[in-house]
N, C-alpha and C positions, 0 to 999 in steps of 0.2 A: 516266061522263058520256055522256050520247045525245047524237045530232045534233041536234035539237031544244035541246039544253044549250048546245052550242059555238054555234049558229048566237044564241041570245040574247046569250051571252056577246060576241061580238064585234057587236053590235048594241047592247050595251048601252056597249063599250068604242067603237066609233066615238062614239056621241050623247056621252059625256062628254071623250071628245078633237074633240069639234066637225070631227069626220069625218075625222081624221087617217088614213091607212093603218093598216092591222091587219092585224100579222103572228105569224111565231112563227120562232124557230130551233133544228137539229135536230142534233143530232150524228150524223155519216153512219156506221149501223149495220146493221146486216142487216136491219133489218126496215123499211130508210130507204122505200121504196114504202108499206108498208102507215099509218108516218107521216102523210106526204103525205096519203094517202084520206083519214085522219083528220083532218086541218087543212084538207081541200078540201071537206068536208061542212058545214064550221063557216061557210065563205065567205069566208076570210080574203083579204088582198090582195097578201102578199108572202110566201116562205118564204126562210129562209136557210140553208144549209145550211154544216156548219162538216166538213170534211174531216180527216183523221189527223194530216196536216201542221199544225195549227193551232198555238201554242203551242209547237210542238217545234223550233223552230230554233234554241235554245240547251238545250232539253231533255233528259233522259235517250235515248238510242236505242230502250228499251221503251216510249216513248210513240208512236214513231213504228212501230214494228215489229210493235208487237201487240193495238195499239188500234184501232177505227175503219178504216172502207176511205181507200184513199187518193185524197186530195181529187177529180183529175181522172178516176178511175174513178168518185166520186160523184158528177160533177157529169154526167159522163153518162149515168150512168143517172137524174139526175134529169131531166135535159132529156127521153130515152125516155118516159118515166113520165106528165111532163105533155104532151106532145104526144099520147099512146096515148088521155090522160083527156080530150082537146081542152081543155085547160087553162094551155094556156104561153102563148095570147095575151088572159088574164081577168088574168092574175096574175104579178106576178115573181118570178123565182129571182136571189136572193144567193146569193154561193158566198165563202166565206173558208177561210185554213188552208195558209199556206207561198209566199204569194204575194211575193217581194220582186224580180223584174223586170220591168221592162215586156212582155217576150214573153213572161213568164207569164202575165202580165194579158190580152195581146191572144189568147192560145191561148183561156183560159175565157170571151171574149166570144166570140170566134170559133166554140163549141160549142153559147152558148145562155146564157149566164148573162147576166142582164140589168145587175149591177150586182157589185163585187169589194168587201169590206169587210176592211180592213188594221188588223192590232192592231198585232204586235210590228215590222213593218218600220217605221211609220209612228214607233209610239215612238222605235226609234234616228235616223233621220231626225232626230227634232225633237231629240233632246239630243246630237246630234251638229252641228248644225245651227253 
């Protein structure tokens, strides 16, 4: 796909979501920067990034151990990343993947992350509810 490709493709996804945000999300891998460049080409409006911890709070320990970087080292070098690209005040960064306190919540605003997206806490929550 060229740059030319992603930039229609979310030009063509805003005009049929009548300009909803357009984003994409990433699982935070080694090569999580060169990601980014590739979805900041395209013009996209939010990225979310999903950390090690994701999924793994009731998970095997090799998911968390040997997977993916862990969440708050990804969430910082994504904040590095778009600041470098002058990019973090065009566009938001989601950050998800292990987040079930509120001071964990307040630490990944507190770095840069514009918004926190909750799978499994949120689930127990509501069927514990």
């Amino acid at each position: 796909m060229t740059p030319g490709d992603r930039e229609k493709l979310v030009s063509h996804l805003r005009r049929i979501t009548h300009g909803a945000p357009i984003g994409a999300k990433l699982a935070a891998g080694n090569s999580l920067e060169q990601d980014r460049d590739f979805l900041l080409a395209g013009g996209v409006d939010f990225i979310a990034v999903e950390g090690a911890h994701a999924t793994s709070k009731s998970g095997p320990p090799i998911l968390l151990d040997d997977f993916d970087l862990p969440t708050m080292h990804a969430l910082c070098r994504a904040v590095r990343h778009l600041e470098a690209r002058q990019a973090k005040e065009r566009l938001s960064l989601i950050i998800s993947g292990g987040f079930a306190t509120p001071g964990d919540m307040l630490k990944a605003l507190a770095i840069g992350a514009d918004a926190i997206y909750l799978g499994t806490t949120a689930r127990f929550a509501v069927s514990h509810f």
